[in-house]
C-alpha positions as CSV (number, residue, x, y, z in Angstrom):
1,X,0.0,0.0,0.0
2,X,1.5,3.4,-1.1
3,X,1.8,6.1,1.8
4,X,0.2,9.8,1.2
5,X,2.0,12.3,3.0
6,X,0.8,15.2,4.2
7,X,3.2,18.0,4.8
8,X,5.9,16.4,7.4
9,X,8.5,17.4,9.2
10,X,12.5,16.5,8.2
11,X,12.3,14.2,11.1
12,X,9.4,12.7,10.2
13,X,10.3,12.4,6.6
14,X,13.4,10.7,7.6
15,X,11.8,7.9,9.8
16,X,9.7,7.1,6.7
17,X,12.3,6.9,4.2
18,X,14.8,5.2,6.8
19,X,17.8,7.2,7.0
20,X,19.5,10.0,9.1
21,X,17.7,13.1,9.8
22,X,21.4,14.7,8.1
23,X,20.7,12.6,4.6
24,X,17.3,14.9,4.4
25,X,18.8,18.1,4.8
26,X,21.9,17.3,2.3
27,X,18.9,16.5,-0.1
28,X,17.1,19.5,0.7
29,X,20.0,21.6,0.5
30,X,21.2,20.0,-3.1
31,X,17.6,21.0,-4.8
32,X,17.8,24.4,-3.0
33,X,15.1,23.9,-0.3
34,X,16.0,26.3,2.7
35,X,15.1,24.8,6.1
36,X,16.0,25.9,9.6
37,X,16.0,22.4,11.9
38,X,14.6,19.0,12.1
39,X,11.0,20.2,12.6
40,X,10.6,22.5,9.4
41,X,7.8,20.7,7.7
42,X,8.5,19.6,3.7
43,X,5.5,19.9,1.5
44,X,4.2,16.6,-0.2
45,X,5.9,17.4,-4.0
46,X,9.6,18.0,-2.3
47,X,9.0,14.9,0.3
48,X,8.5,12.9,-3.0
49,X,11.1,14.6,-5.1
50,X,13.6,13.6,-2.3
51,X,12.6,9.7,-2.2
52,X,12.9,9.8,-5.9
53,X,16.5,11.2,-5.5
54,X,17.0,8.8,-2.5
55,X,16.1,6.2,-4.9
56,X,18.0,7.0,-7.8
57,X,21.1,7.2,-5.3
58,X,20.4,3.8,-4.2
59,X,19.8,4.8,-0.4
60,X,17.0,3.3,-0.4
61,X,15.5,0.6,-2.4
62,X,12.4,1.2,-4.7
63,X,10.3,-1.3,-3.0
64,X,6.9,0.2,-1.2
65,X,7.5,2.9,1.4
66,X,5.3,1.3,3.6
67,X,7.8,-1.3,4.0
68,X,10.2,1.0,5.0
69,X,9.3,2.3,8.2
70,X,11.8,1.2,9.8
71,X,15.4,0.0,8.4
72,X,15.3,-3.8,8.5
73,X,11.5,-4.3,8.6
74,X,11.2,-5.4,5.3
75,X,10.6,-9.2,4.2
76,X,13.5,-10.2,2.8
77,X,15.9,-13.2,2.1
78,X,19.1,-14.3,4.0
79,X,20.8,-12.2,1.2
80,X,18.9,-9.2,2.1
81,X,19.2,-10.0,6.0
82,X,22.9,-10.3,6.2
83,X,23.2,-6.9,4.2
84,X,20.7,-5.2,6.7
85,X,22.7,-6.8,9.6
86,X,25.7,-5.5,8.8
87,X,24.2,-2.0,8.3
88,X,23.3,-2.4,11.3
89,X,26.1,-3.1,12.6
90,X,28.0,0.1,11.0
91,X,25.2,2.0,12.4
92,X,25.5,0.9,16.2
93,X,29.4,1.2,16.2
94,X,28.2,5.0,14.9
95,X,26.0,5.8,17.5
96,X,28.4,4.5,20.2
97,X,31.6,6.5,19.4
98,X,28.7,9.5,19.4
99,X,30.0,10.6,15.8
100,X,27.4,12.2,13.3
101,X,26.7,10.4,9.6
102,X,27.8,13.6,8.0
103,X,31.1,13.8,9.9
104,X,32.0,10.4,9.5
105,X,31.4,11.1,5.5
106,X,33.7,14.0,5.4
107,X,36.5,12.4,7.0
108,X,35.8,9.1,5.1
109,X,35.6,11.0,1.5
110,X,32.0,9.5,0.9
111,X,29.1,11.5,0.7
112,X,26.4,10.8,3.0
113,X,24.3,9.2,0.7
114,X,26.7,6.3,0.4
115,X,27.3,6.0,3.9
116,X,23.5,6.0,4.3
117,X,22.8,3.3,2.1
118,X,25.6,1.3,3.9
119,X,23.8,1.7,7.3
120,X,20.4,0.8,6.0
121,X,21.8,-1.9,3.9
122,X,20.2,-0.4,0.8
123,X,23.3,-1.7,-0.8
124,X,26.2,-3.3,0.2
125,X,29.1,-0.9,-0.2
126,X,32.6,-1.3,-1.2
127,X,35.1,-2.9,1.5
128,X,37.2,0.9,1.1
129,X,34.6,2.9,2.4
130,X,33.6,-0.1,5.3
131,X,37.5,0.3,6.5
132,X,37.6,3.9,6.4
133,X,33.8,3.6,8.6
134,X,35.3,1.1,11.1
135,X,39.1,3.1,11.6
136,X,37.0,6.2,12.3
137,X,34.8,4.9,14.7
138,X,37.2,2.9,16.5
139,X,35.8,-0.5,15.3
140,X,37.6,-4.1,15.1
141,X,38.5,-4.2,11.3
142,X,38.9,-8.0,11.5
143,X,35.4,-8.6,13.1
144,X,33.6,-6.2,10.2
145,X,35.4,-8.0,7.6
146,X,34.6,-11.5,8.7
147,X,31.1,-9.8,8.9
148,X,31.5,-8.4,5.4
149,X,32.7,-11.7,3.6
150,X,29.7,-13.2,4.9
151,X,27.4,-10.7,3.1
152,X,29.6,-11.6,0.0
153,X,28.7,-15.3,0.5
154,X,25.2,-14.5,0.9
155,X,24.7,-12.2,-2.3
156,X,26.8,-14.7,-4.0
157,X,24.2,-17.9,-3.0
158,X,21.2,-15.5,-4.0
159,X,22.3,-15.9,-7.5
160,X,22.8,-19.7,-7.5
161,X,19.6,-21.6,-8.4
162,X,19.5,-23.7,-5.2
163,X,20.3,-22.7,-1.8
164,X,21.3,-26.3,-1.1
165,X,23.5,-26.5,-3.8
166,X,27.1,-26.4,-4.1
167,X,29.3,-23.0,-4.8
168,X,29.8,-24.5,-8.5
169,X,26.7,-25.8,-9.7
170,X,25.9,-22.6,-11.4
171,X,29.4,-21.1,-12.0
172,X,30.9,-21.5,-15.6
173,X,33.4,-23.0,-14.5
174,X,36.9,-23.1,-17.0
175,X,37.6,-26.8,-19.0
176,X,40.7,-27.4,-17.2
177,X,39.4,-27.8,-14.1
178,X,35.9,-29.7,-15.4
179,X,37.1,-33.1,-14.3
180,X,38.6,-31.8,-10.7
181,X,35.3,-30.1,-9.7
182,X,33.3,-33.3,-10.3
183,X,35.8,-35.1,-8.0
184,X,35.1,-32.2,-5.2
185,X,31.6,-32.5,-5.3
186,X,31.7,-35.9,-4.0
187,X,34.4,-35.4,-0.9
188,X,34.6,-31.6,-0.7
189,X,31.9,-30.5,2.3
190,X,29.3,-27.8,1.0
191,X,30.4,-24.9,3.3
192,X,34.0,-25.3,1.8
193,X,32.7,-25.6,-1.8
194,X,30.5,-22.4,-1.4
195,X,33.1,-20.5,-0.3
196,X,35.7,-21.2,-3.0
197,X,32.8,-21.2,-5.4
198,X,31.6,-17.5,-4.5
199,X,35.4,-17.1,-5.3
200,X,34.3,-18.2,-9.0
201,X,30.8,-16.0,-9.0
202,X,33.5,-12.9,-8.3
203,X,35.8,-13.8,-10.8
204,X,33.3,-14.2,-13.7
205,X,31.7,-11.1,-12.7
206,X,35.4,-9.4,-13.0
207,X,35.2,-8.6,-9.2
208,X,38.7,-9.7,-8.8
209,X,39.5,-7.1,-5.3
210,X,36.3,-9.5,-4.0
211,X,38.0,-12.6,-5.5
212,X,41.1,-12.0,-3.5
213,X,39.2,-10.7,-0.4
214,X,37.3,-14.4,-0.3
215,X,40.4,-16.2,-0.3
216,X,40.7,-15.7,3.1
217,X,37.3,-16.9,3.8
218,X,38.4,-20.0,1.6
219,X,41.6,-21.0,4.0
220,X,39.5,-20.0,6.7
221,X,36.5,-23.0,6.2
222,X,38.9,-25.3,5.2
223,X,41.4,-25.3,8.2
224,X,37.8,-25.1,10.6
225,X,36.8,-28.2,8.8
226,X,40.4,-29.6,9.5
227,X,40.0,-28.9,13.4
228,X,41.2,-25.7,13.5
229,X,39.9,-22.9,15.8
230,X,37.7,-20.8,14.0
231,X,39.5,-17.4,15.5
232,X,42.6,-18.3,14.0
233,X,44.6,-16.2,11.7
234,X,44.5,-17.7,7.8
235,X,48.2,-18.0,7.7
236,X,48.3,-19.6,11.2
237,X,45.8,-22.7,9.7
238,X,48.2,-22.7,6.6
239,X,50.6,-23.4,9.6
240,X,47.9,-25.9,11.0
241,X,47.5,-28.1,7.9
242,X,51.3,-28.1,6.5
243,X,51.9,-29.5,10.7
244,X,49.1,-32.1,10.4
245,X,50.8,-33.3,6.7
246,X,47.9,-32.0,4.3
247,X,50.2,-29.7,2.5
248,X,53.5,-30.0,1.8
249,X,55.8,-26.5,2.2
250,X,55.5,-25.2,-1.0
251,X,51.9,-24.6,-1.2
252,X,51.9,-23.2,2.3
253,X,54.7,-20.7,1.0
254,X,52.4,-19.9,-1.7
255,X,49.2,-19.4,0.4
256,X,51.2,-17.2,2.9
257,X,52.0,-15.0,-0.4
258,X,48.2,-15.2,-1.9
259,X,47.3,-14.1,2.0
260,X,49.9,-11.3,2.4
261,X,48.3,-10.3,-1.1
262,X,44.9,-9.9,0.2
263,X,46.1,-8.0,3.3
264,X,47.2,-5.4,0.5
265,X,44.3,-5.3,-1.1
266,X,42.0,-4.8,2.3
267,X,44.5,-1.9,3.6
268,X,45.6,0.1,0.4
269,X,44.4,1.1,-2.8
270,X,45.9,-1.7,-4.7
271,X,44.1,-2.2,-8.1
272,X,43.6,-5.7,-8.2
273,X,44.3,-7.6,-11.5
274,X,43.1,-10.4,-13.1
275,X,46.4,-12.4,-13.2
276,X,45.9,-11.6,-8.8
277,X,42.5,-13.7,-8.9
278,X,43.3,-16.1,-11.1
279,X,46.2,-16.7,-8.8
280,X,43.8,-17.2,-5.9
281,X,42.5,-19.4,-7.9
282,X,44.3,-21.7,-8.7
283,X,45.8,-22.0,-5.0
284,X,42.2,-22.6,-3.7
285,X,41.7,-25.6,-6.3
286,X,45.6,-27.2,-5.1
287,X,44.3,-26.8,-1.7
288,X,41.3,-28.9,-2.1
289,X,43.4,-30.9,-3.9
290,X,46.1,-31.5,-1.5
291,X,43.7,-31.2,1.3
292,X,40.7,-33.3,0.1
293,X,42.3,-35.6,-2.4
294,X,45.8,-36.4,-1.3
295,X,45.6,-35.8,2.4
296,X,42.5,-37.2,3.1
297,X,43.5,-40.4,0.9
298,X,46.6,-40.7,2.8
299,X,44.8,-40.8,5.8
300,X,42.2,-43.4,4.4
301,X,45.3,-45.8,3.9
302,X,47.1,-45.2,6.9
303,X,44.0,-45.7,9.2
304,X,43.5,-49.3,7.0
305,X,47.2,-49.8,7.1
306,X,47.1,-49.4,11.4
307,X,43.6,-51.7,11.0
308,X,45.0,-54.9,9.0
């Protein structure tokens, strides 16, 4: 059901559309609409011409206002959900550090509309402007990140035609490893192929900062399903798994390096190539197959060697 405003005040008109009070008034001040505080009222023409330009920003989505009342009241699916979450989450870390939306898009370089949309989850937006967010309020970069790769998994499983299936069903998926990801499907766990198969959905879409980004998330599911703790640095399960036997030194070196690669990429401005991605990769694919097809083989026969 549409809503039919009356005249309303900035605060008011906010609350509706879902965002900061200081998104209005950098709206009203862009088409030239003079306005003293929160409780000037905004007729019913300019209240609409600002959700249109809301809109076309991407603060907020085009779905029915009425569904908007509040940020995160809207039916949605886990995709949706994680994205609103994490706003969420940017938004509370805001509030507690007592630090204006405006401010925080000055000294970030966004405008407030961006970091708007962020906090609303209107969109999910790029790991640069989350990092600049979290350093300014104080926030644990490594706890918004592990947050933000699992929004990346969830957009990513939105696009796959089953939620049950694995990360490669729907990924085109080049010839040369064809035979290989047949073999994975059959002693590769879901969690781990979703992961490394979101890596895929980046790479086809030429999202190759993402690509690298989900590496770490990669290592990460592999070395919990090893017996890992999961609050363990990446390189430390590298560590982990080269210990335990289920990969030899050279493609621990070589993880460490894809790793120390992605820690560039989440810290600087590094413009991530394609050769960087495929790189990932291909270490992702000799992980499963030293991990899943060697390792675990060895261990079959050992366990039937100790047995006979």
């Amino acid at each position: 059901m549409p809503v039919y405003w009356d005249s309303l005040t900035i605060s008011d008109l906010a609350f509706n559309l879902g965002v900061e009070e200081e998104v209005v008034k950098g709206e009203l001040t862009d088409i030239g609409i003079p306005f003293k505080s929160s409780v000037t009222r905004v007729e019913p023409a300019v209240a609409r011409r600002v959700r249109a330009s809301l809109r076309q920003k991407g603060v907020i989505a085009a779905a029915d206002l009425s569904d908007l009342r509040r940020p995160g009241n809207r039916t949605s699916d886990s995709a949706d959900s994680a994205r609103i979450a994490f706003g969420q989450a940017l938004r509370t870390l805001r509030k507690k550090e007592g630090v204006s939306l405006r401010s925080v898009a000055q000294q970030a370089r966004y405008s407030p509309s961006s970091i708007s949309a962020a906090e609303t989850g209107a969109s999910l937006p790029k790991w640069d402007l989350v990092e600049r967010f979290v350093r300014l309020c104080n926030g644990d970069i490594e706890h918004f990140r592990k947050l933000y790769q699992e929004v990346l998994l969830a957009e990513e499983s939105r696009r796959r035609p089953s939620a049950s299936s694995s990360g490669f069903v729907s990924i085109q998926v080049p010839a040369q490893y064809e035979a290989l990801i047949s073999i994975f499907q059959e002693c590769v766990p879901a969690n781990v192929l979703d992961a490394v198969g979101s890596m895929w959905g980046a790479m086809r879409e030429s999202e190759y900062r993402t690509c690298l980004v989900l590496t770490r998330w990669a290592v990460e599911v592999v070395c919990v399903d090893k017996g890992i703790n999961g609050d363990s640095a990446p390189s430390a399960g590298l560590a982990f798994l080269n210990g335990r036997k289920l990969i030899n030194d050279d493609l621990m070196r070589w993880g460490k390096s894809i790793l120390q690669l992605t820690n560039k990429v989440a810290h600087t401005n590094y413009a991530t190539t394609y050769s960087d991605a495929e790189s990932a990769i291909r270490f992702t694919v000799a992980l499963l197959s030293q991990v899943y097809l060697i390792g675990d083989q060895i261990e079959s026969f050992k366990k039937s060697r100790d047995n006979s």
